[in-house]
PDB file with SEQRES, HELIX, SHEET and CRYST1 records, atoms N, CA, C and O in Angstrom:
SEQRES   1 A   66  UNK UNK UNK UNK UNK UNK UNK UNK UNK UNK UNK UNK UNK          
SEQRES   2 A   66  UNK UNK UNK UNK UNK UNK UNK UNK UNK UNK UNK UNK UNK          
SEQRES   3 A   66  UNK UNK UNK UNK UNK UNK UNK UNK UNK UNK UNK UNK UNK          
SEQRES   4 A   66  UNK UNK UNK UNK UNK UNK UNK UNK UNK UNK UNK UNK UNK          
SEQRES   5 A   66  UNK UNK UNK UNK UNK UNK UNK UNK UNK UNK UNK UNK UNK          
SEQRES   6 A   66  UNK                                                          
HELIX    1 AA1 UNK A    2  UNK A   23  1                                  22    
HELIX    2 AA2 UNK A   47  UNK A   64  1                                  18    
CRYST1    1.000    1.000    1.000  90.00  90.00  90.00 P 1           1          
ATOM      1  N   UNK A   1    -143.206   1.345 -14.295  1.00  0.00           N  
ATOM      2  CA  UNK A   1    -144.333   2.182 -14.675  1.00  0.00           C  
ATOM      3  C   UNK A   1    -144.484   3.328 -13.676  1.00  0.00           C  
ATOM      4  O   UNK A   1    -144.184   3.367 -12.483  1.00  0.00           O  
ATOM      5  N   UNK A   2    -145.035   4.263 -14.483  1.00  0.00           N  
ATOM      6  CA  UNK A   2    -145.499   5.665 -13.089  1.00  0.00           C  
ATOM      7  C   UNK A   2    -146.013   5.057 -11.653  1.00  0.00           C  
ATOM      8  O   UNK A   2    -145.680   5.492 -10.551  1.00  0.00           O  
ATOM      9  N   UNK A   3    -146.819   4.055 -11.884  1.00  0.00           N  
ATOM     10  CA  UNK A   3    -147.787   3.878 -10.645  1.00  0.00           C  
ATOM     11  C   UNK A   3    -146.584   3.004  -9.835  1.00  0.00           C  
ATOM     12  O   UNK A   3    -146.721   3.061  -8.613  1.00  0.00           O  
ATOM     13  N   UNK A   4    -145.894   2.527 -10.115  1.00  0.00           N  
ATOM     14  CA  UNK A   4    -144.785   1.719  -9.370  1.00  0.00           C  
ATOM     15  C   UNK A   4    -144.281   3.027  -8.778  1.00  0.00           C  
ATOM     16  O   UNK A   4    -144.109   3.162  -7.567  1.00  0.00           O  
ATOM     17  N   UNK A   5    -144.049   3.987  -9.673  1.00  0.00           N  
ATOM     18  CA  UNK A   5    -142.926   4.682  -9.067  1.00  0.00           C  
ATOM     19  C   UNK A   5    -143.243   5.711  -7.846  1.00  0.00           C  
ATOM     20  O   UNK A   5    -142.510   6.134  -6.951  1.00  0.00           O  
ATOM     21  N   UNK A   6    -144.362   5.908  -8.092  1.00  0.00           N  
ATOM     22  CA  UNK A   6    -145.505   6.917  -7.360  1.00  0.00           C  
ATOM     23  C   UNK A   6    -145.692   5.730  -6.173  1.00  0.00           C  
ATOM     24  O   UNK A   6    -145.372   6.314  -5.138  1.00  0.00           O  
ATOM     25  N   UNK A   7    -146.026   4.462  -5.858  1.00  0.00           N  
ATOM     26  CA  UNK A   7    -145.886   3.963  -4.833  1.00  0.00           C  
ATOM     27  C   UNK A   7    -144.381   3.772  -4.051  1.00  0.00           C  
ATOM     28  O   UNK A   7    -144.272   3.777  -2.825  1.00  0.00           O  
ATOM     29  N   UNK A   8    -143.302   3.611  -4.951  1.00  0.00           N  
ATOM     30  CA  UNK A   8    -142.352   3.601  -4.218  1.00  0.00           C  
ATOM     31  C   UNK A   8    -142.111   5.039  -3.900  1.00  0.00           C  
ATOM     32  O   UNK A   8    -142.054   5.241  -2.687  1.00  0.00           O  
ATOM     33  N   UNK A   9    -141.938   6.192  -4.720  1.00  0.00           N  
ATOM     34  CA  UNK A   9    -142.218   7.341  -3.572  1.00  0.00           C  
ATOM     35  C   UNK A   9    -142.777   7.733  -2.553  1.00  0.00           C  
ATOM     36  O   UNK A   9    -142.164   8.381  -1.706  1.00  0.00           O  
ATOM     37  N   UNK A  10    -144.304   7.352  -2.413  1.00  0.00           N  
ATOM     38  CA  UNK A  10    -145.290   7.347  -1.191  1.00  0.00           C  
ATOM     39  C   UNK A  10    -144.800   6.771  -0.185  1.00  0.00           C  
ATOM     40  O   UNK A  10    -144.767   7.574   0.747  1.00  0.00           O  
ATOM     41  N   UNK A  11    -144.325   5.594   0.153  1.00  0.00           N  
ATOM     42  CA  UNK A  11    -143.379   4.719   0.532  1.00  0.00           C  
ATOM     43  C   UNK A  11    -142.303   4.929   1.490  1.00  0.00           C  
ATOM     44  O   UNK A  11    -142.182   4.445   2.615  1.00  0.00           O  
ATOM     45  N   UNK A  12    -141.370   5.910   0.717  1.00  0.00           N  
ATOM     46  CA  UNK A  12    -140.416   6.078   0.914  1.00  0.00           C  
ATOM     47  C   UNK A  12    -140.703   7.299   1.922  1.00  0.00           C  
ATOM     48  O   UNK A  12    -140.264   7.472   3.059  1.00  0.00           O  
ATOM     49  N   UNK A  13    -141.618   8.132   1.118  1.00  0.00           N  
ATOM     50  CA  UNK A  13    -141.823   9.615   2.192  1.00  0.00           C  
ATOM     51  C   UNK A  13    -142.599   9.520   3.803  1.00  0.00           C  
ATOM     52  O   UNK A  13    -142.419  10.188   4.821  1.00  0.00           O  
ATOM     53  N   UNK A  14    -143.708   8.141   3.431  1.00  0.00           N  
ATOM     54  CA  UNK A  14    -144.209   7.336   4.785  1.00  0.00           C  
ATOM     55  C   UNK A  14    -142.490   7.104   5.489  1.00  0.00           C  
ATOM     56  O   UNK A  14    -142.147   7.864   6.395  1.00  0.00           O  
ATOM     57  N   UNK A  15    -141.600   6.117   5.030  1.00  0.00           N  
ATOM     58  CA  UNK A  15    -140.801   6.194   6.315  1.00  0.00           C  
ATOM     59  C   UNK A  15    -139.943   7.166   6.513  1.00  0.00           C  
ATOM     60  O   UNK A  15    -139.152   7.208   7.455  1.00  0.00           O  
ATOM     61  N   UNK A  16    -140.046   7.919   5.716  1.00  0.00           N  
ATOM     62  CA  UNK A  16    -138.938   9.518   6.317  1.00  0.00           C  
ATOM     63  C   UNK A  16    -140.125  10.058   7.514  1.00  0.00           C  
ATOM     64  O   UNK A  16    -139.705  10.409   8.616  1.00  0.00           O  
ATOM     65  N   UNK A  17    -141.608  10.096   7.217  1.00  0.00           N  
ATOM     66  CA  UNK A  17    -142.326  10.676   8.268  1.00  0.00           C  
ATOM     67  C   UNK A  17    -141.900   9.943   9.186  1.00  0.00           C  
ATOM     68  O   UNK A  17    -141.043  10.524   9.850  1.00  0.00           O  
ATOM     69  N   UNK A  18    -142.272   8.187   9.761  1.00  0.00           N  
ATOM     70  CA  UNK A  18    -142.277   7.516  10.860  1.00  0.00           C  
ATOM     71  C   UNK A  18    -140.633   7.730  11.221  1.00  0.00           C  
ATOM     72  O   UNK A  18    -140.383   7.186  12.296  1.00  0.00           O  
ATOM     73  N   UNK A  19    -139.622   8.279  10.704  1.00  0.00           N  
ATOM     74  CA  UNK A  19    -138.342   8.036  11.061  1.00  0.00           C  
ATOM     75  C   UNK A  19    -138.194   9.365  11.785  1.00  0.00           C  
ATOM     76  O   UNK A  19    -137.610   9.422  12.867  1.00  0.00           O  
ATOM     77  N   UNK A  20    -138.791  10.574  11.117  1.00  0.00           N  
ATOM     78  CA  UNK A  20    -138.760  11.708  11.939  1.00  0.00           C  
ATOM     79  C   UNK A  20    -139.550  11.554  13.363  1.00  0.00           C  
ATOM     80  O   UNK A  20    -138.993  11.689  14.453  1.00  0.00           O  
ATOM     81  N   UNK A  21    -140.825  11.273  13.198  1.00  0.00           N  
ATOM     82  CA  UNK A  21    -141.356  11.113  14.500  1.00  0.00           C  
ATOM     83  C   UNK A  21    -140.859  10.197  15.259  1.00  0.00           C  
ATOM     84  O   UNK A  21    -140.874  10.473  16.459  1.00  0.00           O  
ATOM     85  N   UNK A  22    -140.491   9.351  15.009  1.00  0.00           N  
ATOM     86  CA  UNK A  22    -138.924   8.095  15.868  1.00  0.00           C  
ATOM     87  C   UNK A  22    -138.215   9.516  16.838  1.00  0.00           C  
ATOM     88  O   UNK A  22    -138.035   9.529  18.056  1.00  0.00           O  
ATOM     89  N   UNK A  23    -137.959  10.457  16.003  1.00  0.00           N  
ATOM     90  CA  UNK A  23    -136.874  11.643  16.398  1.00  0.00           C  
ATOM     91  C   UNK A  23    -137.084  12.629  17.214  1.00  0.00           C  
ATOM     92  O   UNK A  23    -136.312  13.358  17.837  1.00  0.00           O  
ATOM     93  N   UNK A  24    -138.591  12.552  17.121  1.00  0.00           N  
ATOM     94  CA  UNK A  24    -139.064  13.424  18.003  1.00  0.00           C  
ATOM     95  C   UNK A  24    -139.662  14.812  16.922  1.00  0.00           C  
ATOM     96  O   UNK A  24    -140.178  15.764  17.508  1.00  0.00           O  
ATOM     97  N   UNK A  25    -139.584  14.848  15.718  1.00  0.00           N  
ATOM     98  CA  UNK A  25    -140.277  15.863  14.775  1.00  0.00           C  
ATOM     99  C   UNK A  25    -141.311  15.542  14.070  1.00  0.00           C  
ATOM    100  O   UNK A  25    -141.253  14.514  13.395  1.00  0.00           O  
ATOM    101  N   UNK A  26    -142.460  16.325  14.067  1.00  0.00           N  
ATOM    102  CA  UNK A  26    -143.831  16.114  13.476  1.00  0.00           C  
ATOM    103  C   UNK A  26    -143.448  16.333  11.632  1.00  0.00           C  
ATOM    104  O   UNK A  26    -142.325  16.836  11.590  1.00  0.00           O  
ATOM    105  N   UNK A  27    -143.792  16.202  10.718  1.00  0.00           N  
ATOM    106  CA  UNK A  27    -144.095  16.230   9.395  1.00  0.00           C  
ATOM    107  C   UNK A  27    -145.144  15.370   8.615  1.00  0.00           C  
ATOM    108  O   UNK A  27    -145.749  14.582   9.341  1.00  0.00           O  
ATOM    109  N   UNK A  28    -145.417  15.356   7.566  1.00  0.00           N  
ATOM    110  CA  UNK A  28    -146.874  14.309   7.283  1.00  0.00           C  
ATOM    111  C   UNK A  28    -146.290  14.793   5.673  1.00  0.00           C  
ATOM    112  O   UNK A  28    -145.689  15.722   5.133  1.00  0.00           O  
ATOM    113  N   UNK A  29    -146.815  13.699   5.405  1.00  0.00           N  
ATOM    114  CA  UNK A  29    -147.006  13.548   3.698  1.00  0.00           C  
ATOM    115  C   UNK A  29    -147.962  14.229   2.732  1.00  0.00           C  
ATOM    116  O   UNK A  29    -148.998  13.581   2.882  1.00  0.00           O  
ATOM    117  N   UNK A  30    -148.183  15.107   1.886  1.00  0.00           N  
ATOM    118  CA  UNK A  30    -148.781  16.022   0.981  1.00  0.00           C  
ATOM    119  C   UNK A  30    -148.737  15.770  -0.120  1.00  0.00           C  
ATOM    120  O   UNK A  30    -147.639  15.318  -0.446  1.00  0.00           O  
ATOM    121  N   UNK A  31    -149.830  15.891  -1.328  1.00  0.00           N  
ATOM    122  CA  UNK A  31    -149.780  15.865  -2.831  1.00  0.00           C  
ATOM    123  C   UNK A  31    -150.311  14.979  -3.171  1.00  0.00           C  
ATOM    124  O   UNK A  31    -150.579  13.919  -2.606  1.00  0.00           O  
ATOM    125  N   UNK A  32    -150.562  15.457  -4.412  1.00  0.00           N  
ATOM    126  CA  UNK A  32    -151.281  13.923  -4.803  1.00  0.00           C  
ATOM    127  C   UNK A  32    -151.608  12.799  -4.719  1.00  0.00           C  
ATOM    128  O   UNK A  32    -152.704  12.239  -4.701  1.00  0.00           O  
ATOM    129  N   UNK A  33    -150.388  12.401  -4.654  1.00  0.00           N  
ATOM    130  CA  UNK A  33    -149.741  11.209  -4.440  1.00  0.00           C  
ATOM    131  C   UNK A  33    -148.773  10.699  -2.891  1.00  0.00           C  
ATOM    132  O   UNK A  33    -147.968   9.802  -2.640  1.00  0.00           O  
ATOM    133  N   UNK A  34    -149.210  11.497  -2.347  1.00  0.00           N  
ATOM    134  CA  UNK A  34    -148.654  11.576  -0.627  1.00  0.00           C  
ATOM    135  C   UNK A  34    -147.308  11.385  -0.880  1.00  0.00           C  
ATOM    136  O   UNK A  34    -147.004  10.503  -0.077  1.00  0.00           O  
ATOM    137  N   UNK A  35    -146.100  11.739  -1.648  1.00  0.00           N  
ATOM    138  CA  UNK A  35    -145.023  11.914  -1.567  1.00  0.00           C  
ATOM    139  C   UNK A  35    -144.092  12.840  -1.611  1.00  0.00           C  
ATOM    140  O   UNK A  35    -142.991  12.712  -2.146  1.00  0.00           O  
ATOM    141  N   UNK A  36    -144.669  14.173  -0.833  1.00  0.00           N  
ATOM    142  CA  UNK A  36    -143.998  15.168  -0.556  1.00  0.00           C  
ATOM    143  C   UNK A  36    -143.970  15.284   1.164  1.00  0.00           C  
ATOM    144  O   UNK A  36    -144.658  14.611   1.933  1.00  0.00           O  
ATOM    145  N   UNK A  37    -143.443  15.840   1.358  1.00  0.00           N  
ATOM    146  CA  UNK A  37    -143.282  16.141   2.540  1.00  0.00           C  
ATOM    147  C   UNK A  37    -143.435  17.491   3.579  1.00  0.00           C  
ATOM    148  O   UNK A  37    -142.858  18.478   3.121  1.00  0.00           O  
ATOM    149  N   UNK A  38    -143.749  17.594   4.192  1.00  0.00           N  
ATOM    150  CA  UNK A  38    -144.083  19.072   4.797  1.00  0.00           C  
ATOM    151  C   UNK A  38    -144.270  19.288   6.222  1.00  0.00           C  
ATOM    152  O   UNK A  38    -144.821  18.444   6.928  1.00  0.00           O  
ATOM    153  N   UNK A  39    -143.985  20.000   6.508  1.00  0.00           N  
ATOM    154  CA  UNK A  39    -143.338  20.377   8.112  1.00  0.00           C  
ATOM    155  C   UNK A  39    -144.296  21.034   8.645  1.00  0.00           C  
ATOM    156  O   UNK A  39    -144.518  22.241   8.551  1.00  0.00           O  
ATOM    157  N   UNK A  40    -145.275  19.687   9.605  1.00  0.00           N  
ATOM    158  CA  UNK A  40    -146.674  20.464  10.623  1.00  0.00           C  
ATOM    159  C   UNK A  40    -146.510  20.359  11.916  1.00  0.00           C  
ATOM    160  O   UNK A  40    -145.807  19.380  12.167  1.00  0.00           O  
ATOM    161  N   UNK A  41    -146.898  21.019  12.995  1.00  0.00           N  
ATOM    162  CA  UNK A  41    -147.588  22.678  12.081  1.00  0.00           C  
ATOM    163  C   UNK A  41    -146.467  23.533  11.889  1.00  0.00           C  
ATOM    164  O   UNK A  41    -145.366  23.429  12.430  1.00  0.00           O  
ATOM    165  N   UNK A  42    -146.947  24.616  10.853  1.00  0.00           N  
ATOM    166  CA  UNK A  42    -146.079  25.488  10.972  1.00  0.00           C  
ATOM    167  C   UNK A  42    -145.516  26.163  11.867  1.00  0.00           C  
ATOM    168  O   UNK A  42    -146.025  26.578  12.908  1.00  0.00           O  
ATOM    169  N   UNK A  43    -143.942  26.361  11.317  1.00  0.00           N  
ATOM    170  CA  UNK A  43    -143.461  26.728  12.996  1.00  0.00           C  
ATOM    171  C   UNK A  43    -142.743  28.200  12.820  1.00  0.00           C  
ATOM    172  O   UNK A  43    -142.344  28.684  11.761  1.00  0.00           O  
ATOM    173  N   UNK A  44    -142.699  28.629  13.786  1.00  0.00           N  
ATOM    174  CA  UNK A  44    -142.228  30.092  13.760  1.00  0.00           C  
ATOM    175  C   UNK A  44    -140.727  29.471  14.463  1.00  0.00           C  
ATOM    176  O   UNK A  44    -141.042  28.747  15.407  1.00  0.00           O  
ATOM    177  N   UNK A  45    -139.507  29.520  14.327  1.00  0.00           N  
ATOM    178  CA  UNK A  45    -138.216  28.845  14.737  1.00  0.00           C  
ATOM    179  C   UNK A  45    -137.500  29.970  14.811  1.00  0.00           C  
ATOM    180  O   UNK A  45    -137.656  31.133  14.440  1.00  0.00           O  
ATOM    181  N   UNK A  46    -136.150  28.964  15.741  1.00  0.00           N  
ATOM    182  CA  UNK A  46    -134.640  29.862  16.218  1.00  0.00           C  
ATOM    183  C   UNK A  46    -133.541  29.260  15.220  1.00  0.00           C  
ATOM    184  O   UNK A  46    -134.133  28.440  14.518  1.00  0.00           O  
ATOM    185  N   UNK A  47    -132.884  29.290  15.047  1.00  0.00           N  
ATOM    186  CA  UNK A  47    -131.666  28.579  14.234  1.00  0.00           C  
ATOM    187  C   UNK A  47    -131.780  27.222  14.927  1.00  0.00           C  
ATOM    188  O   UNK A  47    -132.305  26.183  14.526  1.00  0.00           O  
ATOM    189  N   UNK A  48    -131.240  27.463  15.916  1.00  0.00           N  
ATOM    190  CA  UNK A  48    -130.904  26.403  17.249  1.00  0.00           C  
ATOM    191  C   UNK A  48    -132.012  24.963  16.425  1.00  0.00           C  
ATOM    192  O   UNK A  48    -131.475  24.041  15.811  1.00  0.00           O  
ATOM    193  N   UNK A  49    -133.252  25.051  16.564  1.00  0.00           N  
ATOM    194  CA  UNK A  49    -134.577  24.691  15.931  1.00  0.00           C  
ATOM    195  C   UNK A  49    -134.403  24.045  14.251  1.00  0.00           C  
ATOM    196  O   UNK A  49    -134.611  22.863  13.979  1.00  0.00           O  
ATOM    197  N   UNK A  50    -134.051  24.923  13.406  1.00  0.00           N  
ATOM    198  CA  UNK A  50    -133.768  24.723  11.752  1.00  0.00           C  
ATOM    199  C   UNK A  50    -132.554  23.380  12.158  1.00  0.00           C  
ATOM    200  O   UNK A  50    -132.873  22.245  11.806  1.00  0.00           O  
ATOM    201  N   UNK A  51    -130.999  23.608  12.999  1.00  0.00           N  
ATOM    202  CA  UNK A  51    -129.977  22.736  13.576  1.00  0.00           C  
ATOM    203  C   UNK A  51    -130.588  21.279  13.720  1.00  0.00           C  
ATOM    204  O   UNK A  51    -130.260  20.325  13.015  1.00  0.00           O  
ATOM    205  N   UNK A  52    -131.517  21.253  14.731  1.00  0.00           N  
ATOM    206  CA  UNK A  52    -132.248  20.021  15.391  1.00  0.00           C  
ATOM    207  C   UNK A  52    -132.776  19.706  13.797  1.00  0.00           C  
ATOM    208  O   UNK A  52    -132.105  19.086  12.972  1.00  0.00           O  
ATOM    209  N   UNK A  53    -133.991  20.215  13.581  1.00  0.00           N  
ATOM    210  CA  UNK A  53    -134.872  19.538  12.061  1.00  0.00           C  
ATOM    211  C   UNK A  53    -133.993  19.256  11.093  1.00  0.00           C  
ATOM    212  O   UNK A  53    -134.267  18.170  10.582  1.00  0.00           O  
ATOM    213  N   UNK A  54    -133.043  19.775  10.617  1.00  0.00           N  
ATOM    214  CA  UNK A  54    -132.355  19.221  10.012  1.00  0.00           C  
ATOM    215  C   UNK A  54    -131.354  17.901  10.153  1.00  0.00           C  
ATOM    216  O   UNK A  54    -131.349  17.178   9.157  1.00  0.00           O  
ATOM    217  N   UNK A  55    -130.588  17.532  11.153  1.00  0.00           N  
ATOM    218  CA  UNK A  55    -130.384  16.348  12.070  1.00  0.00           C  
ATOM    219  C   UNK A  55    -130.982  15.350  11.772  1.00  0.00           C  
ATOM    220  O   UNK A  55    -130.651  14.304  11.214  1.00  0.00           O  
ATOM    221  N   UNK A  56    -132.436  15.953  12.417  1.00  0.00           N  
ATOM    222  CA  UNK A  56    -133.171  14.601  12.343  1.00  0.00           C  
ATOM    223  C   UNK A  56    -133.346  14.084  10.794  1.00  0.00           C  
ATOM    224  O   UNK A  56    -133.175  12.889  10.550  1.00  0.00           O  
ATOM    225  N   UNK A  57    -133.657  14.920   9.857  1.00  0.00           N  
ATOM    226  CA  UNK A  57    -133.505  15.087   8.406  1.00  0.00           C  
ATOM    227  C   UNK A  57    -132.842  13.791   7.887  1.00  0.00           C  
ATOM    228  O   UNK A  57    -133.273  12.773   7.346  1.00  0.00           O  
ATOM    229  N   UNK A  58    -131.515  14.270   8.302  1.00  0.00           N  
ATOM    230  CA  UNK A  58    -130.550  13.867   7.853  1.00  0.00           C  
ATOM    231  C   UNK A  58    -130.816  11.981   8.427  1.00  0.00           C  
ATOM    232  O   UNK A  58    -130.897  11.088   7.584  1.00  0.00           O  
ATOM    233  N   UNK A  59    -130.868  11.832   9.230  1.00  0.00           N  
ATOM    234  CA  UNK A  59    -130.763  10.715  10.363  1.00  0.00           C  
ATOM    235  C   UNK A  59    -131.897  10.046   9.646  1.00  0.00           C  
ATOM    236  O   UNK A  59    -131.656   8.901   9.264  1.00  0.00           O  
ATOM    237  N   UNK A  60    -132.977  10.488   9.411  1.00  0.00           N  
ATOM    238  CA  UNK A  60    -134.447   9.570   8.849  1.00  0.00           C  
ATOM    239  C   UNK A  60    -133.917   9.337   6.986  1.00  0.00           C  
ATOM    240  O   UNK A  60    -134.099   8.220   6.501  1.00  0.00           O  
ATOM    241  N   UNK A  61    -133.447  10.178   6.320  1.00  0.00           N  
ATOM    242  CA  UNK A  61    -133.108   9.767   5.315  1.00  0.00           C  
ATOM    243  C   UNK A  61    -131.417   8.582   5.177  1.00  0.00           C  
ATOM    244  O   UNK A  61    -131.052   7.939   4.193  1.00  0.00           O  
ATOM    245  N   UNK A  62    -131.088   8.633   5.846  1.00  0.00           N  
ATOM    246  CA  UNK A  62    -129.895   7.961   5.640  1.00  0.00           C  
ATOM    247  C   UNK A  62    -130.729   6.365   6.084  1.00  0.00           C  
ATOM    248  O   UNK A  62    -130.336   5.415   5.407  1.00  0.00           O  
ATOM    249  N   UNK A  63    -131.774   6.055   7.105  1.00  0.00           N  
ATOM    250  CA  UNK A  63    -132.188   5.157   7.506  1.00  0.00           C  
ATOM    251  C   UNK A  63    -132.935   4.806   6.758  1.00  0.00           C  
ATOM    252  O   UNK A  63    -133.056   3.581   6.760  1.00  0.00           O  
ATOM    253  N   UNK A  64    -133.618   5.386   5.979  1.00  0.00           N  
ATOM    254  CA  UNK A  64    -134.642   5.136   4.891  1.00  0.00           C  
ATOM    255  C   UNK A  64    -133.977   4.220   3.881  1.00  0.00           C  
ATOM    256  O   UNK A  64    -134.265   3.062   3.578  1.00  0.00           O  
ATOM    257  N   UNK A  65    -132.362   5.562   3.130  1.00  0.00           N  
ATOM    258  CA  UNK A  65    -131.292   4.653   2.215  1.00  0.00           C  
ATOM    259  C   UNK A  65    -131.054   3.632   2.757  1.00  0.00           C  
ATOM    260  O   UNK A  65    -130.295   2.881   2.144  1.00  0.00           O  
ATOM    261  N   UNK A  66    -131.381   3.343   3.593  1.00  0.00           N  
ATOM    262  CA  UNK A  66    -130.504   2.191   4.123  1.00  0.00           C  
ATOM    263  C   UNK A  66    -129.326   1.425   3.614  1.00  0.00           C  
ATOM    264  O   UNK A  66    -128.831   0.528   4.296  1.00  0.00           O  
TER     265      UNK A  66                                                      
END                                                                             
C-alpha cells in the first residue's frame, strides 16, 4: 500500500541522513512525507566540496542498500 511505501521511503532517507552525518555531512529530510532529502544549510562550495558530498553520497547509500 502507499502508506507502506511512504514509510519505507521515510526510512530509508532517515538512514541516508544518519549515514551522512556518520561522514561528517549535515542534510535532513523534507516533504511531506520526510522522504526527500536536502542539503543544510545551504552552502556556497568549491568543486573540491561537491568531490567530498558526493563520496559521502555515495558511501551512505551503498550502506543503506546494504
Amino acid at each position: 500500500s502507499e502508506g507502506t511505501a511512504a514509510t519505507v521511503r521515510r526510512s530509508m532517507a532517515l538512514d541516508v541522513v544518519n549515514a551522512m552525518r556518520d561522514d561528517g555531512v549535515l542534510i535532513s529530510t523534507t516533504g511531506a512525507n520526510e522522504d526527500s532529502l536536502k542539503v543544510r544549510p545551504p552552502l556556497v562550495c568549491q568543486a573540491e566540496h561537491v568531490d567530498l558530498f558526493l563520496a559521502a553520497m555515495e558511501r551512505a547509500l551503498v550502506k543503506v542498500a546494504g
